[in-house]
C-alpha positions as CSV (number, residue, x, y, z in Angstrom):
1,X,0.0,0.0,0.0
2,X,1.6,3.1,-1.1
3,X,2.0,6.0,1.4
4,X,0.6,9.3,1.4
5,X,2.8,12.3,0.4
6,X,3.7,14.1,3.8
7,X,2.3,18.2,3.7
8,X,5.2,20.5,3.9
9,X,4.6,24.2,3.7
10,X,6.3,25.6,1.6
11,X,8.9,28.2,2.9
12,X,7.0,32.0,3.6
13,X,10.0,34.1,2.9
14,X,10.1,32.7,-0.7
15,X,13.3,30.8,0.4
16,X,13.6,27.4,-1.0
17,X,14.8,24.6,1.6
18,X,18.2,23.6,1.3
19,X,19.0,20.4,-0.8
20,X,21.4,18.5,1.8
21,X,19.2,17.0,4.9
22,X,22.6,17.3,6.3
23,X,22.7,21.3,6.4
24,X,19.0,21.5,7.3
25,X,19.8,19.4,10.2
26,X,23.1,21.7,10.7
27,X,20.9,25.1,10.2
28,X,18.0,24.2,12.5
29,X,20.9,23.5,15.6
30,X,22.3,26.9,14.6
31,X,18.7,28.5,14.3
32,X,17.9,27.0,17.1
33,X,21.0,28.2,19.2
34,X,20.6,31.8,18.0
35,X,17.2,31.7,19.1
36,X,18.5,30.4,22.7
37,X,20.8,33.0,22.9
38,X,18.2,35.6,21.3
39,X,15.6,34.3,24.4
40,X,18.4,34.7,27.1
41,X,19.0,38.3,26.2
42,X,15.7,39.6,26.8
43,X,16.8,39.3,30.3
44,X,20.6,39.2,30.6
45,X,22.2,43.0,29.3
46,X,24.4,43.4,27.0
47,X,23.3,40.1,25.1
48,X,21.4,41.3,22.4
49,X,18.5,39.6,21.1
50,X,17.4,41.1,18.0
51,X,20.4,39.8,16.1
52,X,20.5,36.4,17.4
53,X,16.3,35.6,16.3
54,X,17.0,37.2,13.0
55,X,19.5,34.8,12.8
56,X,17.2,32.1,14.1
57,X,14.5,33.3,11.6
58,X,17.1,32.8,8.5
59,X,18.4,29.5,9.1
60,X,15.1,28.4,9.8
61,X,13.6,29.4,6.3
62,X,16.3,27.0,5.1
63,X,16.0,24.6,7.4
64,X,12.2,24.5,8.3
65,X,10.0,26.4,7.2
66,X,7.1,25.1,10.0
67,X,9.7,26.9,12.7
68,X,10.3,29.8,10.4
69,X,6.8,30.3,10.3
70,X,6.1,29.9,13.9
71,X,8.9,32.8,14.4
72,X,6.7,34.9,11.7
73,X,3.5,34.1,13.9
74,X,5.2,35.0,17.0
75,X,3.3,37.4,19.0
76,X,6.9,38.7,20.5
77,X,9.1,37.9,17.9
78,X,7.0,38.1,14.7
79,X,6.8,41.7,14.1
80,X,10.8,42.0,14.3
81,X,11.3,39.2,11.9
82,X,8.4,40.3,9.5
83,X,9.6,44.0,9.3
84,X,13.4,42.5,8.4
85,X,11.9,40.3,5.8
86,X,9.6,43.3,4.3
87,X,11.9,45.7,4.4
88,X,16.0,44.4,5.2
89,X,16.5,47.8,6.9
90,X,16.4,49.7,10.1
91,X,14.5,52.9,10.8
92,X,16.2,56.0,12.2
93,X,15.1,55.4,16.2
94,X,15.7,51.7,16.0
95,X,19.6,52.5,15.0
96,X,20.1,54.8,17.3
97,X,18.6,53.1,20.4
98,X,20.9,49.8,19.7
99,X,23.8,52.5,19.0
100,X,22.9,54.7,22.6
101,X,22.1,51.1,24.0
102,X,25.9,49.9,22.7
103,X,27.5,52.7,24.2
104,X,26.1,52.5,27.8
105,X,26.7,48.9,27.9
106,X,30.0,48.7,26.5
107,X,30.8,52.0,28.8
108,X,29.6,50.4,31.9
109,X,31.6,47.2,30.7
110,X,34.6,48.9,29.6
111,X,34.7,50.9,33.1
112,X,34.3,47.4,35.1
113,X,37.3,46.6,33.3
114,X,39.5,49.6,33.4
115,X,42.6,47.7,35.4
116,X,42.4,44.4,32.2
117,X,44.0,46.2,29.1
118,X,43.6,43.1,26.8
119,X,40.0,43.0,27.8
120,X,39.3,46.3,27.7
121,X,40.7,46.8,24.3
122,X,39.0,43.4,23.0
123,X,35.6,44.8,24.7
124,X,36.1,48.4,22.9
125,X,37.0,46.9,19.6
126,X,33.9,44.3,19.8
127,X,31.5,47.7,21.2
128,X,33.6,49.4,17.1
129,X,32.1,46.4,15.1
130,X,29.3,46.3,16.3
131,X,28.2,49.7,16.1
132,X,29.6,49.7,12.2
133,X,27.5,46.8,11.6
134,X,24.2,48.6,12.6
135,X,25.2,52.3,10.8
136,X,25.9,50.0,7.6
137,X,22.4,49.0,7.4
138,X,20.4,50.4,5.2
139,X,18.3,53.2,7.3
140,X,14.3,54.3,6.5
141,X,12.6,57.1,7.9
142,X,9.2,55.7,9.2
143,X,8.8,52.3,11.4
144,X,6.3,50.1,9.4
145,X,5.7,46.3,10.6
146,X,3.8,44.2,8.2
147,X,0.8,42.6,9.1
């Protein structure tokens, strides 16, 4: 008796699943990590979050798009990782409240460890790249999330 094809949505970012089940399996432990890491931020400072479930949100379109979509339906999560998808840019307010964010946390950091000049220049130089990765993206004036 043959056996029914199994349902499997198709991915909503218009993403295609990667070939090798290999990779999927490898992209939903590294989705799923960023999305642990994304989840412990919301509470620990200085760990950011929104980085770690956009993260989550793309290795899951390639990975599985049933988790990918459950990030989309999020009632937390959702809007962050819809308005990426829509638009792949930041507006004006969001940049600057991860930038002003960046600098108290790497200040308060960086003064906890005034006396450690390798971690102190290793903290600073993290706080540089990270603040060039979020000026580099693309900016738009008005904050939209889609529905």
């Amino acid at each position: 008796m043959p056996t029914p094809p199994q349902r499997q949505d198709p991915p909503t970012n218009g993403s295609a699943l990667h070939r090798s089940r290999t990779v999927r399996w490898l992209l939903w432990a590294a989705g799923s990590i960023s999305l642990a890491l994304g989840l412990i931020g919301v509470v620990v400072p200085g760990l950011p979050t929104t980085p770690f479930v956009l993260l989550a949100a793309a290795c899951y379109a390639k990975a599985s798009p049933r988790l990918h979509g459950w990030l989309l339906r999020h009632r937390f999560l959702g809007p962050m990782v819809r308005d990426w998808e829509a638009h792949r840019s930041l507006t004006r307010r969001t940049k600057t409240i991860a930038i002003l964010s960046m600098v108290v946390m790497v200040g308060l950091s960086a003064w906890g460890l005034r006396h450690q000049p390798w971690a102190l220049g290793a903290l600073l130089a993290a706080g540089l790249v990270g603040a060039f990765v979020v000026v580099r993206i693309p900016t738009r004036e008005r904050h939209t999330y889609e529905p």
